[in-house]
MIDRENLUM-504860 format. One record per residue (C-alpha): x, y, z; residue in one letter. Coordinates in pm, whole numbers. Layout:
BEGIN
X / Y / Z / A
...
***
This chain:
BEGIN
3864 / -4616 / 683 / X
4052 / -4306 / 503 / X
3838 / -4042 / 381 / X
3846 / -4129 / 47 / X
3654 / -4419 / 146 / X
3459 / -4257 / 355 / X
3360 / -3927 / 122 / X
3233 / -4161 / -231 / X
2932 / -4046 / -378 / X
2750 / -4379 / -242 / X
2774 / -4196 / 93 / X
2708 / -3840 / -45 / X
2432 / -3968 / -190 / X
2308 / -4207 / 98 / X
2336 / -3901 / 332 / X
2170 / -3632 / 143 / X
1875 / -3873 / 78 / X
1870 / -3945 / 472 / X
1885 / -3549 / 578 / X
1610 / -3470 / 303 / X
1358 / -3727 / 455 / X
1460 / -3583 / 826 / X
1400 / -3272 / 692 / X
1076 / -3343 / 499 / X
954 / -3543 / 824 / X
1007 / -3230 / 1050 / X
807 / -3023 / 822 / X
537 / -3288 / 734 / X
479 / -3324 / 1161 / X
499 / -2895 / 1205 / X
210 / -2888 / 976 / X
-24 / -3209 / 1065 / X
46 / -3149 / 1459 / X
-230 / -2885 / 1477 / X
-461 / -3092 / 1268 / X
-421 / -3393 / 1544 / X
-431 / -3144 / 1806 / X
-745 / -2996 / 1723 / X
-917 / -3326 / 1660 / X
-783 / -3468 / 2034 / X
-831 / -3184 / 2218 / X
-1056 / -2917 / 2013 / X
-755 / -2672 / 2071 / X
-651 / -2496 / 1790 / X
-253 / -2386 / 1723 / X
-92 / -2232 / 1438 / X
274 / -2311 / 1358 / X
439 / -1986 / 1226 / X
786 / -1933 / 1049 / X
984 / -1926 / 1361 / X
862 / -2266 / 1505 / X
957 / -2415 / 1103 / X
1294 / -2228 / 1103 / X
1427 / -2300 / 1432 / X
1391 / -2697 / 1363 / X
1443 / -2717 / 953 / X
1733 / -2489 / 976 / X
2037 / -2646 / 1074 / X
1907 / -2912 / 857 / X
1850 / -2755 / 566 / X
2195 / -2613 / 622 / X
2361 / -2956 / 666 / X
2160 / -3061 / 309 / X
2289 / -2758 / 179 / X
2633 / -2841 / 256 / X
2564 / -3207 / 123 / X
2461 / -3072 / -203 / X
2816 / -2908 / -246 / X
2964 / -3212 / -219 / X
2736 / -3396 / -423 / X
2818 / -3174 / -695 / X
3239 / -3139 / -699 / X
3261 / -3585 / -566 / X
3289 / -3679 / -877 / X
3601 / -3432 / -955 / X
3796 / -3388 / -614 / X
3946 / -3590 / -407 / X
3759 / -3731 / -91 / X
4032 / -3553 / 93 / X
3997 / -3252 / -68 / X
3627 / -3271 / -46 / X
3625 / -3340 / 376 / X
3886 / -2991 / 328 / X
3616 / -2828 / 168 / X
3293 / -2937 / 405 / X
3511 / -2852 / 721 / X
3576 / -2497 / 578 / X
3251 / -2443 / 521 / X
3093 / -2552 / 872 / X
3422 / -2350 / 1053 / X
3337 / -2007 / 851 / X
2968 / -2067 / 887 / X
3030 / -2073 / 1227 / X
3268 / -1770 / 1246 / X
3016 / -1596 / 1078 / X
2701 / -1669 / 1315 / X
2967 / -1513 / 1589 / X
3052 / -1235 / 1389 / X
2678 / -1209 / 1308 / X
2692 / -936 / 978 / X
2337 / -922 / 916 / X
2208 / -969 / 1262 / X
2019 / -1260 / 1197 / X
2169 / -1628 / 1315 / X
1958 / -1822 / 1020 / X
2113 / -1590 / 774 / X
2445 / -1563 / 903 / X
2504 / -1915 / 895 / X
2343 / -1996 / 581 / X
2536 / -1740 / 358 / X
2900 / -1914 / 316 / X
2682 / -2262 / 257 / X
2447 / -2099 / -58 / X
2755 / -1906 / -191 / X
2973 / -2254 / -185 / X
2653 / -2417 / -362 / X
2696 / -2174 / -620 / X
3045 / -2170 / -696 / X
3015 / -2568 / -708 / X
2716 / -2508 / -958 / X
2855 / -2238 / -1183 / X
3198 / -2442 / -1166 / X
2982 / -2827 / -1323 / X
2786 / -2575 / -1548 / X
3082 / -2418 / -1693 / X
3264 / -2780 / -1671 / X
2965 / -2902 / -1950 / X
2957 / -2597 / -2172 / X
3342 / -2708 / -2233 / X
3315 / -3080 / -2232 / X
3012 / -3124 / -2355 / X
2831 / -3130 / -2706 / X
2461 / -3130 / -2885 / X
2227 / -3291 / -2666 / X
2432 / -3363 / -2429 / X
2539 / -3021 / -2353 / X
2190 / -2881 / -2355 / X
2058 / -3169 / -2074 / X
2408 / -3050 / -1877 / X
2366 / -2704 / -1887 / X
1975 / -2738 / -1864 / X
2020 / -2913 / -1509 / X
2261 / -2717 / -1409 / X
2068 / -2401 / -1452 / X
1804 / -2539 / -1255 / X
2022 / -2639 / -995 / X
2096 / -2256 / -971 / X
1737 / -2167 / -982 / X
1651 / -2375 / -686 / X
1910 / -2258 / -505 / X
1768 / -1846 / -555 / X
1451 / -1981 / -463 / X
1615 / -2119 / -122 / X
1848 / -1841 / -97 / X
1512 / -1590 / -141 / X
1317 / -1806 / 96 / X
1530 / -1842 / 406 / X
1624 / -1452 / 363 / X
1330 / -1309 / 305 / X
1153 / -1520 / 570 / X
1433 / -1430 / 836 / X
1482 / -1069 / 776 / X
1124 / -987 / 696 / X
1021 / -713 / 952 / X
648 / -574 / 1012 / X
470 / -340 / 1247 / X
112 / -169 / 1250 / X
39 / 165 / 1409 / X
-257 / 427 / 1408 / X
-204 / 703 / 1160 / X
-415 / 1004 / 1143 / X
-510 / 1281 / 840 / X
-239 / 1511 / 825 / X
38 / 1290 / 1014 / X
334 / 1120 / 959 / X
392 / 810 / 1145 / X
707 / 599 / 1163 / X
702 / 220 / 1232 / X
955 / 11 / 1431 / X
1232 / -85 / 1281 / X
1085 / -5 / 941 / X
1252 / 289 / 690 / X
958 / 372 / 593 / X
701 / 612 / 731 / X
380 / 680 / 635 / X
109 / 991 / 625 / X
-289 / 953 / 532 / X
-378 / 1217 / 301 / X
-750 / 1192 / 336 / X
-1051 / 936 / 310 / X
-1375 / 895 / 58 / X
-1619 / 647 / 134 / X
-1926 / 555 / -83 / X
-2154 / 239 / -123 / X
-2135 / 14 / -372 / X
-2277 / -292 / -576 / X
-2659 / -323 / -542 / X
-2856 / -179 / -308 / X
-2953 / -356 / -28 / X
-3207 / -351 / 308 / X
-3223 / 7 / 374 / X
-2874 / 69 / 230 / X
-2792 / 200 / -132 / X
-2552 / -46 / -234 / X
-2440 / -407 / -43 / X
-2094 / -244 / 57 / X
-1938 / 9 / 212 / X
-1580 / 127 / 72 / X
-1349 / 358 / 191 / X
-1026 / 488 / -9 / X
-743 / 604 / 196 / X
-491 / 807 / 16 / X
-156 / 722 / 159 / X
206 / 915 / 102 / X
468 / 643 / 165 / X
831 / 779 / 305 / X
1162 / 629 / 308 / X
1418 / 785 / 522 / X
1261 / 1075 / 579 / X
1253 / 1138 / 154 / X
880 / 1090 / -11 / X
911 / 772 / -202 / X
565 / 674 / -365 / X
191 / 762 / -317 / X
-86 / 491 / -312 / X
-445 / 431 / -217 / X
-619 / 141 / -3 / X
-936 / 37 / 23 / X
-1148 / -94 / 362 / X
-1436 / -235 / 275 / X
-1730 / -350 / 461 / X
-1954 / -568 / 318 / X
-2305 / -520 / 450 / X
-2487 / -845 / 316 / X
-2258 / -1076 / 457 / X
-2133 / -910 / 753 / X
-1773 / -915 / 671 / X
-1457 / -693 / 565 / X
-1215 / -704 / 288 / X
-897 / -511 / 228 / X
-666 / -404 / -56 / X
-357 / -370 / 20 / X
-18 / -130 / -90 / X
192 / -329 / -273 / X
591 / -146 / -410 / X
812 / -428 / -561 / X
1125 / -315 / -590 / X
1496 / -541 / -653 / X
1572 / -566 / -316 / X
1250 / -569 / -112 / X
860 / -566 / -170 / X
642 / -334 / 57 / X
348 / -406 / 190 / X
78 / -192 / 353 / X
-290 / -262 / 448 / X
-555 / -111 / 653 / X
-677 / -332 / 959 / X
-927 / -94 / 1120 / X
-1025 / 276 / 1052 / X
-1219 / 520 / 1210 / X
-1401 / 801 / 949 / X
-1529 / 1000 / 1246 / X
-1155 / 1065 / 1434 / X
-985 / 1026 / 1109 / X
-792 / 754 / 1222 / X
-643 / 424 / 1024 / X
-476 / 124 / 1184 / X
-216 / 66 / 939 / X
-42 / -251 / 886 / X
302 / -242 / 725 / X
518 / -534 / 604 / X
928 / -512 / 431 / X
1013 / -836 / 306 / X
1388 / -822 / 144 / X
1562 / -1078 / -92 / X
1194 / -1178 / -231 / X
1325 / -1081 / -552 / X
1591 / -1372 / -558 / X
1313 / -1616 / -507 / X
1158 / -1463 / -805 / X
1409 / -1480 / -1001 / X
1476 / -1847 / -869 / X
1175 / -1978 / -1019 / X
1191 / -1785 / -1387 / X
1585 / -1931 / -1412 / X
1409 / -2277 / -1313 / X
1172 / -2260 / -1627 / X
1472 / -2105 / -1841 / X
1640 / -2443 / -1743 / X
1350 / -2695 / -1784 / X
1303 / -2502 / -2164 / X
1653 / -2577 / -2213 / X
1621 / -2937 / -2108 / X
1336 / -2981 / -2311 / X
1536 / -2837 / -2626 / X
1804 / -3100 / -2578 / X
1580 / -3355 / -2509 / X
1351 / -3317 / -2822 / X
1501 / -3066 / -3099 / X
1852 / -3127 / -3139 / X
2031 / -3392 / -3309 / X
2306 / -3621 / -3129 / X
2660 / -3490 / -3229 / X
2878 / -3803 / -3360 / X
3160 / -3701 / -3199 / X
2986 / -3642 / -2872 / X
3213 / -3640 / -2531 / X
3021 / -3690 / -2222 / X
3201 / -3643 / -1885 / X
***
């Protein structure tokens, strides 16, 4: 069997429906395992990003890489198409030895996502020129969903992989750096005061306590903030607010976990997640594209001379 044969779009097809359910089955058993785990043996587990990444990636990757030919079958060559799936899997592996951002998941996922997208932008572009009325708007409609999904992915794997997070006790007056973080952070003071109604003894149900915080970033002041640790005394419990910068190419997150009024002391928690704003912007191009879809779908009328390819 040549490979013209042997790369149709029944097969495409055929084997991106086969890795999807592989990959929905390996996330569908990660999440139910604790749940039959904890009902056979009153253990309880949690399954965090790591265990889901180290199984789902390679698949996702492969469906990635499925995708791309999915898209450009039905206008290369099924030799031209096995040219283009071995180029991808040899430079994807070229980069996870030249590893550029220090991450294997993200190494090896960036040639596969930027391939997706050329093959996307190339069938979107394709339809804007071959296509007209309603026909173009359901074209380029898809198409631009296609490319929303595929920020959403692009944002998800990235900003799951390269997230990095550390907690360390800061006092009044200190600075306080945090591994492998840019960012460094002083406490400017604390105010505490009850709130809500009073209860018991006390003169309100909760206790609060504000904790002005400067926020550094390499060594520069970058942005000043306020969180809140809250006890509350009714129910026995504690809440937090938590520091929250979103910028393009990362969000910040800091939280209290524990403080101490007495030392002066907070236990601060501190979370960069980068690339969240491509899954962001992933989901608002998705509803540009479904409004799009819509609009062909209901307003426009059907152009006579129509050419649909």
């Amino acid at each position: 069997m040549n490979s013209q044969n042997l790369i149709s779009r029944k097969n495409l097809i055929f084997a991106t429906v086969t890795t999807f359910g592989i990959l929905a089955a390996l996330i569908t058993i990660g999440m139910l395992t604790p749940l039959v785990v904890q009902l056979f043996s009153d253990m309880q587990i949690g399954m965090d990003a790591t265990y889901f990444n180290n199984r789902t990636g390679p698949i996702a990757g492969l469906l990635v890489i499925l995708l791309c030919a999915c898209l450009l079958v039905t206008y290369i060559s099924g030799r031209y198409i096995g040219v283009l799936l071995g180029s991808i899997i040899l430079f994807s592996a070229l980069m996870a030895v030249l590893s550029p951002a220090g991450n294997m998941l993200v190494d090896i996922s960036i040639i596969p996502m930027l391939a997706v997208f050329a093959a996307s932008l190339y069938r979107l572009v394709h339809v804007m020129r071959k296509r007209t009325g309603k026909s173009r708007l359901k074209g380029i409609g898809a198409h631009v969903i296609h490319i929303g999904i595929l920020l959403v992915i692009f944002g998800t794997i990235f900003s799951s992989a390269m997230k990095v997070e550390d907690s360390a006790v800061v006092s009044i007056g200190e600075e306080t750096s945090f591994e492998g973080i840019p960012y460094s952070v002083s406490v400017m003071g604390m105010a505490s005061n009850f709130e809500g109604t009073p209860y018991d003894n006390y003169p309100g149900s909760s206790y609060a306590t504000n904790v002005g915080l400067v926020i550094s970033k390499n060594g520069n002041e970058f942005d000043r903030g306020t969180v809140r640790y809250i006890t509350d005394i009714k129910w026995r419990q504690t809440y937090t607010s938590t520091y929250i910068d979103r910028g393009i190419m990362e969000e910040v997150f800091i939280a209290p976990k524990a403080l101490d009024e007495k030392s002066g002391e907070v236990d601060l928690y501190v979370r960069v997640v980068p690339f969240i704003s491509f899954l962001w912007a992933g989901i608002y191009i998705m509803l540009g594209g479904m409004f799009i879809l819509l609009l062909g779908s209901t307003v426009l009328p059907d152009s006579e001379n129509e050419v649909v390819t």
